[in-house]
N, C-alpha and C positions, 0 to 999 in steps of 0.2 A: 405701428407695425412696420419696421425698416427690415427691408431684407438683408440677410448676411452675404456676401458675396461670394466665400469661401464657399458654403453648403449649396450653394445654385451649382458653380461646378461642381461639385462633389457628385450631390444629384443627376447634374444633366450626366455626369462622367457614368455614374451608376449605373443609367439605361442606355449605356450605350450609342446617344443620339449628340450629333451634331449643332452644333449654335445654328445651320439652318435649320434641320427639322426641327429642334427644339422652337426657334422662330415660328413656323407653322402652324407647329402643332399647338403656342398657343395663343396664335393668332395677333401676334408681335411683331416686327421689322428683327431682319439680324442682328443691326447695327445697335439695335436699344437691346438687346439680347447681350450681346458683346459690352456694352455700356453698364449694363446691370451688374457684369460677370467681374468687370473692371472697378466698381466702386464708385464710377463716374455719376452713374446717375441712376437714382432711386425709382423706382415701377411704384404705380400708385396699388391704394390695396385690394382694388378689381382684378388689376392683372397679377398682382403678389395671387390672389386663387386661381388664375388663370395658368401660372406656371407650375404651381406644385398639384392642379390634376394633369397636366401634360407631363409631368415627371412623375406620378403616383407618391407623391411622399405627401404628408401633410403640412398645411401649411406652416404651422408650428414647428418644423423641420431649419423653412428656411428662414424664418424669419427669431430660430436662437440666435444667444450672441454669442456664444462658446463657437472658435472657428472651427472649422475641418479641414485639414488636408489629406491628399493623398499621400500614400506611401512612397519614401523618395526610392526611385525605381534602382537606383543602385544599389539599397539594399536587398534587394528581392530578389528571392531564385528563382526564375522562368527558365522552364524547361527547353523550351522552344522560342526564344525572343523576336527571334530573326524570320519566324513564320506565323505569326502572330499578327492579329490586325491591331490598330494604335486601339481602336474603340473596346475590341476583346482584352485587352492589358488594361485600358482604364479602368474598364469595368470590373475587373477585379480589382485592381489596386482599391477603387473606392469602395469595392463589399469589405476589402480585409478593412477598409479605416474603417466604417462600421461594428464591425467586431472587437474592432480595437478600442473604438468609444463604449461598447455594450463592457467588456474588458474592464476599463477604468469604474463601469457603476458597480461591475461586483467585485472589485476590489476596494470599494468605498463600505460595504455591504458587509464581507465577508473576510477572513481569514486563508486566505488561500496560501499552497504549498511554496514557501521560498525558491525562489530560481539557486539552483545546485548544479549546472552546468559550467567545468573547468576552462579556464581561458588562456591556458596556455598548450592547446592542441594545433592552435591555427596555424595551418602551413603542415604538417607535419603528415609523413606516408600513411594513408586511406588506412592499411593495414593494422601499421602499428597504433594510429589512433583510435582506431577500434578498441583494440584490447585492452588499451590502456583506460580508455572508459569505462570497460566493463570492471574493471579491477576498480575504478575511483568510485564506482554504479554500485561494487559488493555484488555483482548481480552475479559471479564468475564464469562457468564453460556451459549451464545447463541452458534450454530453450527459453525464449523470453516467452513467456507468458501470455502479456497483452501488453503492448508497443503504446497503443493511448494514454493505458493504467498509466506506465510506466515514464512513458512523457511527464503526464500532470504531478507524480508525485515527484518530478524535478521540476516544476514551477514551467513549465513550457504549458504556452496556451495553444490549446487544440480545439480551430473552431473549423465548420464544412463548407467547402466553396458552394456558392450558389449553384442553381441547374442553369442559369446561361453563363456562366465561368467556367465549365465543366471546359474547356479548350483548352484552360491553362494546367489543368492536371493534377498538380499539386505544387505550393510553394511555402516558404517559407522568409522567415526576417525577424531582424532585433528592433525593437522600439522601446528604445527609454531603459536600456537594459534589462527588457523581457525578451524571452525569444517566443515567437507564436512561428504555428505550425496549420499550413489551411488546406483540407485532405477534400480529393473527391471520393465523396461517400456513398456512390455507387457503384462503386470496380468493385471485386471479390474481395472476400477475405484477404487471400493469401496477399496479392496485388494492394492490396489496402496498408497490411504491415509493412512492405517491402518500400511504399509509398514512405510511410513515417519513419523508416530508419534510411530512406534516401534524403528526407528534407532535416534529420539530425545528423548527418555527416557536413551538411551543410552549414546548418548551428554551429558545428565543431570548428570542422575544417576553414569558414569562410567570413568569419565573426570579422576578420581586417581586413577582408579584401572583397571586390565589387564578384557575388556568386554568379556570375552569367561564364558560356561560353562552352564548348565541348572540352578542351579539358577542367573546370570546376565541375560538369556535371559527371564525367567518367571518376571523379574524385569522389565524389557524393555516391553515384552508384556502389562503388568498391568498397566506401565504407558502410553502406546498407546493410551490403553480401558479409562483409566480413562481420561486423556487428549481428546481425543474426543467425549469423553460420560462424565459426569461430573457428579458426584454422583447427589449434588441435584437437576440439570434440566432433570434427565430421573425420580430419584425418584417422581418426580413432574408432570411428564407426564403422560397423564389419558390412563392406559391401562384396558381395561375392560375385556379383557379374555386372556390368552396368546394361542391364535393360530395363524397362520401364518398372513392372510391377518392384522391383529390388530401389527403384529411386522415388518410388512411392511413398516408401518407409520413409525416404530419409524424408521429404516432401512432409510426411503427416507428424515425424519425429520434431522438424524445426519451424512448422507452421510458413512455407513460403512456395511460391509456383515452382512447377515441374523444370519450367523454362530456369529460373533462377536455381536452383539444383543443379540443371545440367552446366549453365555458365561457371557456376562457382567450381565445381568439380573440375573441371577442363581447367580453371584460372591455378587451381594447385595441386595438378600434374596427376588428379586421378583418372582423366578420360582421356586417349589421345584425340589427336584431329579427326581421324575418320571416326570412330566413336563421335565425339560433338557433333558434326556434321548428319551424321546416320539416324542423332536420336531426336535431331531436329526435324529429320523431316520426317519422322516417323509422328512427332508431336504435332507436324503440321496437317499429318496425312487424317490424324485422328481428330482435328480440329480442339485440342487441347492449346493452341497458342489465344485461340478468343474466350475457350467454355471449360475453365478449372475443374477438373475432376475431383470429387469427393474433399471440396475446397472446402477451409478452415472456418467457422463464423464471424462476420463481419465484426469489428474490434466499435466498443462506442464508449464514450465517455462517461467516466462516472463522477468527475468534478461537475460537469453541465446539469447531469441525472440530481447529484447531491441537490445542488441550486433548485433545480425545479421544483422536486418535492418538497422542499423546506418552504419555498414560496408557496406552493401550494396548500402547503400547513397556516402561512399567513393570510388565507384567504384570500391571496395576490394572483390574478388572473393574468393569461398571458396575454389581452388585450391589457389589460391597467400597467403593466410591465416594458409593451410597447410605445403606448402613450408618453410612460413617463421618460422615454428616453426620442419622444419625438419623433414613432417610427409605426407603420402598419403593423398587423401581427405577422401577417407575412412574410414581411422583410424581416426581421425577429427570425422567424420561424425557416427561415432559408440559411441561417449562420450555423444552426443546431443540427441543420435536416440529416439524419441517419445517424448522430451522435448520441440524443437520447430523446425518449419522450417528451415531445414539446407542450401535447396538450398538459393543462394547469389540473384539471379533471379529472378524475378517474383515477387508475391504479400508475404509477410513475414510478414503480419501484425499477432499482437499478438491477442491469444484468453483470452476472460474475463479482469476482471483488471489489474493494472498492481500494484503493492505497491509502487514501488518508478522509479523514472528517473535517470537514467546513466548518466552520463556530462565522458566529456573527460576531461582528466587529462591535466592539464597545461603543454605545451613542449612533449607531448605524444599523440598528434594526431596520427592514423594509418596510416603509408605508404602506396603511392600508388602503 
């Protein structure tokens, strides 16, 4: 039983903890901590179970050979880089590798929707790269629908940040010429969709170049607004006054916050200044900037949903599914959370459409 070295930091990255407290907590010297982490020198197999219950993973975790890395950080869109502590950024970097290895088993398993994302958008105005994907999307001037569906049946993988990740907001990256997409699955509705066409401007726009910084994310946001608001079918919508109840329509018309309505309106010259100003603080005054009024339902996955139930037809539980990829159910169950029904049990039918059907891969049915 030789530990991998790779999966020790991956792990310790995971929880957040330091090569000292990790030393601590389990009851190791830093140095042989750091030495482990290095390749230098092997933990005998007392302490190999001493560090994976101080990290919660199993010991079968650290001791595959298959390595881990984390996500190289210049791919990544973090919202907030610069305010961010190193341990909250690891620790997401290492849930999305996670996902990203859960990712590789059901693409070994399953049939899933080709990546149809164009690559010659990058660099090009928020705007007009909008449009031009909804034209290459077929999708044209009418409301998107559902922003997830709509991801996965273009091959973007859409998994949920963990609950202690929840600081990084939402991000996104290409791996191996996928692009995945990693949403906090607790915002609203509306704040949810605006989420995933802010981390697909990204896909777009930032596929060559490092997405961090204020302007790559004013880039991404303007392609979000404009991507779900479309120049000429809101220009074209009949608003007769700009006060609230009148931008409510538009709000339930295009499934997006109140906030995001009045920006976008203002960005193409329907509100003036004093208007913008006015109806912000009117939405602040009503505490609409934290509590989405008569908000849209939260968007979930139905590539995840498909998987689960079909395993679940295979009499494949979401412990034997965790197991088999070296992982608790829970940490499993944190990649999914709010995307689809994770329990293996019970009813797991999927909500709304679905884009496309899963087939199992030839010679790749899941084990029982």
């Amino acid at each position: 039983m030789l530990l991998n070295p790779s999966r020790l930091v991956l792990a310790r990255r995971r929880r957040g903890l330091t090569q000292t407290r990790l030393a601590e907590a389990a009851g190791v010297s830093v140095r042989s901590v750091k030495a482990y982490e290095a390749g230098t020198k092997a933990p005998t197999k007392a302490i190999t179970v001493k560090l994976a219950a101080a990290l919660g993973f199993p010991v079968g975790f650290l001791v595959a050979d298959e390595p881990l890395e984390l996500l190289d950080l210049d791919a990544v869109s973090f919202r907030s880089l610069k305010s961010l502590t190193a341990n909250s950024r690891d620790a997401g970097l290492a849930a999305a590798a996670l996902a990203v290895r859960l990712n590789d088993w059901v693409q070994q398993q399953f049939e899933l929707p080709a990546v149809d994302v164009p690559d010659d958008l990058s660099g090009v105005d928020p705007e007009t790269a909008a449009d031009a994907l909804r034209r290459y999307w077929g999708v044209g001037e009418a409301p998107i629908a559902n922003m997830v569906h709509l991801l996965e049946s273009k091959g973007v993988r859409v998994f949920s940040l963990a609950e202690d990740c929840w600081a990084l907001d939402a991000f996104s990256t290409w791996r191996d010429g996928v692009p995945f997409v990693f949403l906090n699955t607790v915002k609203t509705g509306a704040k949810g969709r605006m989420d995933a066409a802010h981390e697909l401007g990204h896909i777009i726009l930032h596929r060559e170049v490092r997405p961090n910084g204020r302007g790559a994310e004013d880039q991404a946001t303007r392609f979000g607004a404009a991507f779900l608001m479309p120049r000429a079918s809101l220009l074209a919508a009949r608003l007769p006054t700009a006060s609230l109840p009148h931008l409510m329509r538009v709000k339930a018309d295009w499934g997006v916050a109140l906030s995001a309505v009045v920006v976008r309106l203002h960005r193409l010259g329907r509100l003036t200044d004093w208007q913008y100003r006015a109806l912000f603080v009117e939405l602040s005054k009503k505490g609409y900037r934290t509590a989405e009024p008569d908000d849209v339902p939260r968007e979930t996955s139905a590539v995840l949903q498909q998987m689960f139930t079909m395993l679940r037809g295979e009499g494949k539980s979401l412990a034997a599914l965790a197991a088999e990829l070296d992982l608790f159910p829970d940490e499993l169950a944190r990649m999914v959370f709010g995307l689809c029904v994770v329990g293996l049990d019970g009813d797991g039918s999927a909500k709304g459409p679905n884009p496309t059907t899963l087939r199992l891969v030839a010679g790749g049915r899941p084990p029982r």
